[in-house]
C-alpha positions as CSV (number, residue, x, y, z in Angstrom):
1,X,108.5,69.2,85.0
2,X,110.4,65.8,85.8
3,X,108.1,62.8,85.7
4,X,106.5,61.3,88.5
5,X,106.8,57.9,89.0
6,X,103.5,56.5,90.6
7,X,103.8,54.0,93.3
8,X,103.9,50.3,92.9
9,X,101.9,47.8,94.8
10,X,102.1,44.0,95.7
11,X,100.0,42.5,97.9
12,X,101.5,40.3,100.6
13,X,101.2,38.0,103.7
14,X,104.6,38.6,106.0
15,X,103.6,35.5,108.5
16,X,103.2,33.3,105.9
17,X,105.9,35.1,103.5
18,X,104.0,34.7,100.9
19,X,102.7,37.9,97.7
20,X,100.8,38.2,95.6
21,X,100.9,40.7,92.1
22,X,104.6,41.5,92.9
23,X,106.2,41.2,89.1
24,X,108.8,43.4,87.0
25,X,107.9,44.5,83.6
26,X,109.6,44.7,80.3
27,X,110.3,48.6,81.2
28,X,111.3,47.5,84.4
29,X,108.7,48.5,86.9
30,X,108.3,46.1,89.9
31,X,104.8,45.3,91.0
32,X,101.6,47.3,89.7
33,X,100.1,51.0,90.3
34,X,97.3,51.1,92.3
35,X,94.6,51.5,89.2
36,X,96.5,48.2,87.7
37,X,95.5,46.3,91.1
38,X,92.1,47.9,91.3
39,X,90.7,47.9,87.6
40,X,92.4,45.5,85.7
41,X,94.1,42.8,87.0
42,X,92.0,39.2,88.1
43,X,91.2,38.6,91.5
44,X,89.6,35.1,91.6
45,X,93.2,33.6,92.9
46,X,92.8,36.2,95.5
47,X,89.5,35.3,97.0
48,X,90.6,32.1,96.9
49,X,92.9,32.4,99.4
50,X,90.6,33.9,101.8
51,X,87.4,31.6,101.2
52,X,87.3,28.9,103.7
53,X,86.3,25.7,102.2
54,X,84.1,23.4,103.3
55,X,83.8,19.8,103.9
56,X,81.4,18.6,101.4
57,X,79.4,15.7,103.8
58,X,77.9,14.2,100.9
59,X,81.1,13.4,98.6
60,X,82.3,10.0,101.1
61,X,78.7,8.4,100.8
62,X,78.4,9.4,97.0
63,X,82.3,8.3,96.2
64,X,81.7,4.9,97.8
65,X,78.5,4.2,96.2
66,X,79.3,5.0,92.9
67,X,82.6,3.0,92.8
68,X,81.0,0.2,94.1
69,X,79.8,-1.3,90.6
70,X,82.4,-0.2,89.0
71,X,84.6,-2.5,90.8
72,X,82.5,-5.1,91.1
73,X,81.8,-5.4,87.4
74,X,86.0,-5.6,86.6
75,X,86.9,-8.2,88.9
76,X,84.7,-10.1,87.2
77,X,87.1,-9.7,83.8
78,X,90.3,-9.8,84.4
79,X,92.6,-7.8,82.8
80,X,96.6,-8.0,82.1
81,X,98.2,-5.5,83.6
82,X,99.8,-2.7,82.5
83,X,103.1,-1.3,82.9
84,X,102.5,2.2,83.1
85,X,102.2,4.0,86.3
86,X,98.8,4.6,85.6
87,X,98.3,0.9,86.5
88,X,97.4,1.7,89.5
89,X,94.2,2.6,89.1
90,X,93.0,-0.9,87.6
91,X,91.4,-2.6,90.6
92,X,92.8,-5.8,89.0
93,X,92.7,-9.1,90.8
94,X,93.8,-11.5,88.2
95,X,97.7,-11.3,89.2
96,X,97.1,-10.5,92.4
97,X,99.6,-13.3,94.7
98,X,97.9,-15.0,97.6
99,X,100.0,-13.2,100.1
100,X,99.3,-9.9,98.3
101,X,95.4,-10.6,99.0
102,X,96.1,-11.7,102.6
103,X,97.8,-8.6,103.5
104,X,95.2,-6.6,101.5
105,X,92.8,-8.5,104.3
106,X,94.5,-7.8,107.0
107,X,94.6,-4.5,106.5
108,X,91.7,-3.8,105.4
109,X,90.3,-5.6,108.7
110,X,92.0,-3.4,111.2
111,X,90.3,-1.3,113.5
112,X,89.7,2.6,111.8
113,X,91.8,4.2,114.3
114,X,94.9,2.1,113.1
115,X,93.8,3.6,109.7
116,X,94.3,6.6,110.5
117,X,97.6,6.2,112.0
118,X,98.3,5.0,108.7
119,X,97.3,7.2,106.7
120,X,99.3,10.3,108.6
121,X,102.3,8.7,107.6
122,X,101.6,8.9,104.0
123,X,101.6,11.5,101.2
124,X,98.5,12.6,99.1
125,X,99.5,9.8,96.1
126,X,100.0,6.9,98.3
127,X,97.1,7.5,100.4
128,X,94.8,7.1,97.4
129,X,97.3,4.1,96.1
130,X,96.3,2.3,98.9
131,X,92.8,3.4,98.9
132,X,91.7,1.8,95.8
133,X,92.8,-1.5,97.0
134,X,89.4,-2.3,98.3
135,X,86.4,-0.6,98.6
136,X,86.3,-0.8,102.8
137,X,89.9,1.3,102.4
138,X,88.6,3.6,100.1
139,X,85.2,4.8,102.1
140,X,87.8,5.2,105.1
141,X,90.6,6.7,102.8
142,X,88.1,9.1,100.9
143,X,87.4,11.7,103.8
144,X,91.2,11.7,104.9
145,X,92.2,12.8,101.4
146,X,89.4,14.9,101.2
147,X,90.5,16.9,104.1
148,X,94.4,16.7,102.9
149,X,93.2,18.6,100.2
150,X,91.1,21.0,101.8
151,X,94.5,22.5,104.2
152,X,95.3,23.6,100.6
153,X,92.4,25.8,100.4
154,X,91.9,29.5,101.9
155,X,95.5,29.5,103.3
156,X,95.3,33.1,104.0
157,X,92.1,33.1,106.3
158,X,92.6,34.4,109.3
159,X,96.6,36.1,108.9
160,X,97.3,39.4,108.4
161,X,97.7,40.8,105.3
162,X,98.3,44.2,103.4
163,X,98.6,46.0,99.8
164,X,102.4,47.3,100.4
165,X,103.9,50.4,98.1
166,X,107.4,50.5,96.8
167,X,107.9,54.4,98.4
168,X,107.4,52.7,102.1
169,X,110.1,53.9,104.4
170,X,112.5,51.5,104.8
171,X,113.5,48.9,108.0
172,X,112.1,49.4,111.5
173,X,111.8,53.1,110.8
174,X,108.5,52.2,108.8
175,X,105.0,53.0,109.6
176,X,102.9,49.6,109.0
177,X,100.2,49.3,111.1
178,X,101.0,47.3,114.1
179,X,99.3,43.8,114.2
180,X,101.3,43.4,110.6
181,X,104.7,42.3,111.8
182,X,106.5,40.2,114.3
183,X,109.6,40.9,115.8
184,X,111.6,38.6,113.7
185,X,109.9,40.4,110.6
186,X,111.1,44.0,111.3
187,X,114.6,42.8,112.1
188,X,114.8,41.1,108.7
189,X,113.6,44.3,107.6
190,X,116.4,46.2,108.7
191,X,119.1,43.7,108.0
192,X,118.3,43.9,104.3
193,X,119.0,41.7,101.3
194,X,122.0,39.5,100.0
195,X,123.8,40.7,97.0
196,X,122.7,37.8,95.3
197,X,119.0,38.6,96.4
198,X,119.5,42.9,94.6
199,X,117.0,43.0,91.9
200,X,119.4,43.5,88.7
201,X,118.4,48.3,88.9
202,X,120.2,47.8,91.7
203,X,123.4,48.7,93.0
204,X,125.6,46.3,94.9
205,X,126.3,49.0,97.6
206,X,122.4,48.7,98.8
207,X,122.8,45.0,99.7
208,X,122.7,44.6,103.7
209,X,120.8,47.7,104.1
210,X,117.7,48.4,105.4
211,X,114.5,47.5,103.0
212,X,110.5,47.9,103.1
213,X,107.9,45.2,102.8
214,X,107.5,45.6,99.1
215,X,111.1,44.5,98.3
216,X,111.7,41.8,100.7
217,X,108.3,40.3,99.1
218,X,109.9,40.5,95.5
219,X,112.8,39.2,97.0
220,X,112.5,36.5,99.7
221,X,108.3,35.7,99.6
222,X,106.4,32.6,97.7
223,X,103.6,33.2,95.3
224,X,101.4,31.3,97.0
225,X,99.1,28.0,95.8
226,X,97.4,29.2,93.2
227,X,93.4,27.1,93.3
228,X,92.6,25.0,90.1
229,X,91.8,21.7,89.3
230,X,95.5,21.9,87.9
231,X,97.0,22.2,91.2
232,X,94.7,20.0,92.9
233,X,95.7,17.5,90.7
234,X,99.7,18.1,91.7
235,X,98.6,16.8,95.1
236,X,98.0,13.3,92.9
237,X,100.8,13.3,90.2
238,X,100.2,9.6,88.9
239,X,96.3,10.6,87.9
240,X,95.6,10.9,84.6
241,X,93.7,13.8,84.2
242,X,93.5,15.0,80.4
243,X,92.3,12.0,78.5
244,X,88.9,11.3,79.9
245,X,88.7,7.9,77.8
246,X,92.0,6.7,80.1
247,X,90.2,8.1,83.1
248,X,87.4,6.1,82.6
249,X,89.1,2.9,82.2
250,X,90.0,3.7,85.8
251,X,87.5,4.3,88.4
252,X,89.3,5.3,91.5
253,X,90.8,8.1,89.4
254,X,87.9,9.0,87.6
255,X,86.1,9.3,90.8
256,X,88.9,11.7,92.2
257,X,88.5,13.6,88.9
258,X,85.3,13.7,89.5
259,X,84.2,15.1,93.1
260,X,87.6,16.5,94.0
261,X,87.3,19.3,92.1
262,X,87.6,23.6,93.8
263,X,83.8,23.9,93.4
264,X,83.6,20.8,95.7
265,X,84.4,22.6,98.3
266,X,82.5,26.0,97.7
267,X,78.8,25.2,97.6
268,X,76.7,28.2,95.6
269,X,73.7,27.5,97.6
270,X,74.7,29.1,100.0
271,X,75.6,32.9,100.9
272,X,79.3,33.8,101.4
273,X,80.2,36.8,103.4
274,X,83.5,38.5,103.7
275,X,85.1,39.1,107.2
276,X,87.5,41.9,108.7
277,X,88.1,38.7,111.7
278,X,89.9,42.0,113.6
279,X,87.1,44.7,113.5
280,X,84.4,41.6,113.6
281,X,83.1,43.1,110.2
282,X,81.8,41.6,107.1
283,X,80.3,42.4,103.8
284,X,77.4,40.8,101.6
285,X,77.8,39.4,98.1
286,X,75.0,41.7,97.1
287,X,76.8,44.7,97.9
288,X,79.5,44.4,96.0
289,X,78.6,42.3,92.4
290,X,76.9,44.2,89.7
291,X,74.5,41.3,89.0
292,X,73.1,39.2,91.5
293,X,74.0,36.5,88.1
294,X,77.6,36.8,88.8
295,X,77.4,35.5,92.4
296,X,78.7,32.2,92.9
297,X,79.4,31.2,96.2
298,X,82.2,33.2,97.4
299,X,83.2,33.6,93.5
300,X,81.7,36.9,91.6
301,X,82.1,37.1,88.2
302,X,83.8,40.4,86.9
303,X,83.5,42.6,90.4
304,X,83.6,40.9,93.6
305,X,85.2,40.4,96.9
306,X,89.2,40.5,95.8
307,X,88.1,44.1,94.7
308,X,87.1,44.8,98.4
309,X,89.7,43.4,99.8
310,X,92.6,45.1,97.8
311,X,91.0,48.5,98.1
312,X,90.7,48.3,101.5
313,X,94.0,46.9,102.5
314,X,96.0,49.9,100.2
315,X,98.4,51.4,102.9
316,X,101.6,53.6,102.0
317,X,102.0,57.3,103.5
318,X,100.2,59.3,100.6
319,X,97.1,58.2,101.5
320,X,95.0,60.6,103.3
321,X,93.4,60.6,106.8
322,X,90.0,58.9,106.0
323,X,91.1,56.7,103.6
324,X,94.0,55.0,106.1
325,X,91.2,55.5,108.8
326,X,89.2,52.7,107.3
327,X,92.2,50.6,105.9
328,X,92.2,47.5,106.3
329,X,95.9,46.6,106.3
330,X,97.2,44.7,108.6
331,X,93.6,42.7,109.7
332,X,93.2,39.5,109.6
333,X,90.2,38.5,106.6
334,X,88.4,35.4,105.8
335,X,85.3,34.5,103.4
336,X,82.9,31.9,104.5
337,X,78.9,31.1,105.1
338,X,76.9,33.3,106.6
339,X,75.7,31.1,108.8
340,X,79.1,31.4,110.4
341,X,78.5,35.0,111.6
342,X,76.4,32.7,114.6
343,X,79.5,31.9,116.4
344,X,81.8,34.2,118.6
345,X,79.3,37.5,119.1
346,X,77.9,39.8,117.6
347,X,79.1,41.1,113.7
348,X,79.0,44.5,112.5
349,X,77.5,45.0,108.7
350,X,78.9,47.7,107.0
351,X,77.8,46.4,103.4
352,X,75.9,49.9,102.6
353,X,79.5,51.2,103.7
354,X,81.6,49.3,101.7
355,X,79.2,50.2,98.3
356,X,79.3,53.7,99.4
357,X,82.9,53.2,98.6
358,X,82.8,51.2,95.9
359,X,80.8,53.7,94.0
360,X,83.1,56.9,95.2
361,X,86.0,55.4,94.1
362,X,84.8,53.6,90.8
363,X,82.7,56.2,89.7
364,X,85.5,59.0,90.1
365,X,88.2,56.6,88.2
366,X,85.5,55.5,85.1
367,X,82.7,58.1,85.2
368,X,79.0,57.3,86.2
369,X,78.5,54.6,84.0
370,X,81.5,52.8,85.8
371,X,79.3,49.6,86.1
372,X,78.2,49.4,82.2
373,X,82.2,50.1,81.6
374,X,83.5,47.4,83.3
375,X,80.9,44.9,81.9
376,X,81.4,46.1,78.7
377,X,85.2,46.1,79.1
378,X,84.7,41.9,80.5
379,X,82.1,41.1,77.8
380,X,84.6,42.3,75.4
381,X,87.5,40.3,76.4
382,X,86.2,36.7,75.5
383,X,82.0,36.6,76.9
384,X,83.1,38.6,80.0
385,X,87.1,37.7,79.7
386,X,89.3,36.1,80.5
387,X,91.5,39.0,83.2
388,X,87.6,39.5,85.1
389,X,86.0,36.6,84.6
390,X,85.5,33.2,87.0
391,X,87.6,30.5,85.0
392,X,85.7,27.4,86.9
393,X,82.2,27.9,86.9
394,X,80.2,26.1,84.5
């Protein structure tokens, strides 16, 4: 009996042409099967991009205020300056020319509006450069950058996503649900990939014909922002961020370092719910993690929401009635408060529904011990591991 192949799966966002999990392999094979997606790769880059974050009110008062002596105590010892960009940081005013302080003044002294008309004009780095000039700029600076960072955050709230297979049919003669693609999307579709853009299985004649989803992903999409104090810290290239005896030695970094971190953002006080925005659905954390321990905010440790979401988004033509009944694919998804379910009408919870799931699909892959296995499995790969695990809680 000839072999099989199984079908492949990436997971992607078309509007913002952007994927997720679409790879090749050493043998070859592009993206992952279905049981890669579902039981072994991680999913905490995932659920980031669909948690909303939120503007933490107390970071501008506590930022200012703790600054403040910090500041105050060294321009009361002057030190030289150094050369490095990392200068920066050292709220010096020993060398600081006459004319330097006066525009400092000025600026400082104009109206908040003005600020901000400033401040559009100016990237992430020079923002906070000109924040830690004086404390006044910095209180006014410190929300602004707070909330440039944030648009990096949940960038796939609210578009329409799905979890694609390699075996789709191919250009406009494809079946993807309808609120997936625009116009512009199915034509590029049909029109295919350069030669230059063929993955190297595949023969030059194929270029300029008709392709699915999956391929144009591998081929034309982003991966998209990936959330970690890393990347945050791109935003701000001149910031020292790995020797914390440099970063103390400069304040207005170390209090970046400090408050602008993901978890920032993500309060675990709080209950997190995940939305289906088009069926005006959501789910409970406590439906879905196998200890009420693991919740954290919208993050679970080991089983959580990016399991939801993947399983439910799965859409290629092998799937049977009920299961592409209840897809996903295509809806638009978001993770946020629960208090947020008070605004727009009324919300639909089908957590029972969703565990129902959870347990016919887990227990028939693993057996009926699927929880214990999967802990086990986590526990075993470094204190609950490093492919399952959260990688920023404390």
């Amino acid at each position: 009996m000839p072999y099989k192949r199984e079908p492949r799966f990436c997971f992607a966002a078309p509007q913002l042409r952007q994927q997720f999990f679409w790879y090749t392999s050493a043998f070859g094979d592009k993206g992952h099967t279905l049981d890669g997606l579902l039981f072994d790769v991680s999913t905490y880059d995932l659920v980031a991009q669909f948690a909303r974050p939120i503007f933490p009110s107390s970071l501008v008062e506590a930022a200012a205020q703790s600054l403040q002596p910090i500041v105050q105590g060294r321009t009361n010892t002057p030190q030289q300056r150094r050369r490095e960009s990392v200068a920066a940081f050292v709220p010096s005013s020993s060398h600081t020319s006459l004319q330097t302080r006066a525009t400092q003044a000025n600026l400082a002294g104009l109206p908040v509006e003005i600020h901000y008309v400033i401040f559009d004009s100016l990237s992430a780095q020079e923002l906070f450069n000109l924040g830690i000039t004086c404390r006044r700029l910095w209180v006014v600076m410190m929300p602004v950058l707070v909330r440039r960072l944030m648009a990096t955050l949940g960038t796939w709230a609210g578009t329409p996503v799905i979890c694609t297979s390699h075996r789709h049919p191919l250009g406009v003669d494809n079946s993807y649900p309808p609120t997936l693609l625009r116009p512009e999307d199915l034509d590029e579709l049909d029109e295919g990939l350069d030669l230059e853009e063929l993955p190297s299985d595949m023969e030059d004649c194929y270029a300029w014909s008709p392709v699915n989803l999956f391929e144009l992903a591998g081929a034309r999409y982003d991966d998209p922002w990936h959330l970690s104090p890393a990347a945050i810290w791109d935003l701000l290239p001149n910031i020292p961020v790995k020797d914390n005896f440099e970063l103390l030695r400069h304040p207005g970094a170390f209090q970046v370092r400090t408050f602008l971190t993901p978890l920032t953002f993500y309060p675990t006080d709080q209950e997190w719910v995940l939305r289906n925005l088009t069926t005006r659905e959501f789910v409970r954390p406590a439906a879905v993690a196998l200890d009420k321990e693991y919740i954290h905010g919208p993050f679970i440790e080991v089983f959580g929401f990016g399991e939801v979401i993947l399983s439910r988004t799965v859409w290629h033509d092998e799937l049977s009635p009920d299961i592409r009944d209840k897809s996903w694919a295509g809806h638009c998804l978001d993770i946020v408060p629960i208090t947020d379910l008070d605004e727009g009408g009324p919300w639909k919870d089908i957590s029972d529904q969703v565990a129902q799931d959870i347990e016919r699909t887990w227990k028939d892959k693993l057996g009926d011990n699927w929880r214990t296995h999967i802990q086990d499995k986590a526990r075993l790969e470094n204190q609950l591991g490093p492919r399952k695990r959260l990688r920023l809680m404390p």
